[in-house]
N, C-alpha and C positions, 0 to 999 in steps of 0.2 A: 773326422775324428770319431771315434767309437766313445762308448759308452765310459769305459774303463781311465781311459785320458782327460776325459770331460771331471770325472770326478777327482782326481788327480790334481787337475786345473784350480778347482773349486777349495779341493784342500789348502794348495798354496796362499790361492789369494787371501782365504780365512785365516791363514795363517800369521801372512806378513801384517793384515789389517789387525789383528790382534796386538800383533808386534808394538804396532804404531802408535794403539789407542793406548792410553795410561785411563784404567778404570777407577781408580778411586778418586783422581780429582775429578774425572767425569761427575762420577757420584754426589761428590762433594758440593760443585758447581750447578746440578740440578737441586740439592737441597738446598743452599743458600738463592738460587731464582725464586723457589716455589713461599722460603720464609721472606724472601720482602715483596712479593704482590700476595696479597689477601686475595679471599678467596673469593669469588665473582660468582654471586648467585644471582640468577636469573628473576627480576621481580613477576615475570608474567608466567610464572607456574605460584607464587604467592595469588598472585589476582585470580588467576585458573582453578586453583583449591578451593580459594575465599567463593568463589559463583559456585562452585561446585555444591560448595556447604550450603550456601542460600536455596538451590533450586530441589535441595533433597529433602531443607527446611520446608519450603512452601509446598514441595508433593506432600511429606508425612500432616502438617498443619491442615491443608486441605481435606484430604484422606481424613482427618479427625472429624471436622465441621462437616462433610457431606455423613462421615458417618451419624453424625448426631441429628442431624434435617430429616433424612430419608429412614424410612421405617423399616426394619427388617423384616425378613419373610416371617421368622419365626416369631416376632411379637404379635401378641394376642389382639386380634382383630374385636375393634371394641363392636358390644351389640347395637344393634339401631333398631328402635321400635316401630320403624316403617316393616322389619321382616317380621316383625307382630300382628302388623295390621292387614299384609298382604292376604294373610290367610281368613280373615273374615267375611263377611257377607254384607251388602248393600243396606239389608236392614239392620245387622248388629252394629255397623257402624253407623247408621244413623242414631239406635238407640248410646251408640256410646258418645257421638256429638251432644245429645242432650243433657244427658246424665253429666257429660264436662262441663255444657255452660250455667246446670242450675250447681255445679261445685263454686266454680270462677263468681255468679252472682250471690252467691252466701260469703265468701272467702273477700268479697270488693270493698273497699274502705267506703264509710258512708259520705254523704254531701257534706258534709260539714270541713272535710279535709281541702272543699274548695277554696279557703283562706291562707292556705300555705303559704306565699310568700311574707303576709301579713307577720305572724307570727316572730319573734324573737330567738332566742339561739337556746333559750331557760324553755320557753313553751317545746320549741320543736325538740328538745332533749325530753321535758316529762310525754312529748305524744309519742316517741320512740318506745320507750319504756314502757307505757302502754300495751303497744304493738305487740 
């Protein structure tokens, strides 16, 4: 058969099959299936969403908490009085151990504060006050 025949063929058949079919109760017959079964959704794309939500909860929550722990580059590096001291000399740091501990023995509570537990809750409030 040649090409010409073939389609010829094809038109009949489409034809008669037209014929045959009655389209509106078709129609009619798919809407009234579709209105008495409800529609069937899938729980495990509800379950799929609901994890999906969790796991972007716990990256963004995370991602908050390590931001808050870890230090960022650009906050201000606090000073430390050790890059004070590095640059001193053997003897200035000796003379400056001295000079700290006769501060610390002027600055020291005297022996009499060896009673402490003795004292009341009135006494240790006026030696505060004191202080």
């Amino acid at each position: 058969m040649n090409e010409e025949k073939l389609i010829e063929a094809a038109r009949r058949l489409g034809a008669r099959a037209a014929e045959r079919i009655d389209v509106e109760a078709t129609a009619r017959a798919v809407v009234e299936r579709l209105r008495e079964q409800p529609l069937r959704r899938t729980t495990w794309v509800r379950t799929t969403w609901l994890r999906v939500a969790a796991g972007l909860a716990i990256v963004v929550g995370g991602g908050f908490v390590m931001k808050s722990l870890v230090p960022s580059p650009e906050s201000p590096v606090p000073h430390l009085i050790a890059d004070d001291l590095r640059d001193l000399s053997t003897d200035e740091l000796r003379s400056l151990l001295t000079s700290f501990d006769q501060i610390i023995e002027e600055s020291a509570v005297p022996d009499s504060t060896a009673d402490l537990p003795e004292l009341d809750a009135q006494q240790l409030r006026q030696l505060l006050r004191e202080g």
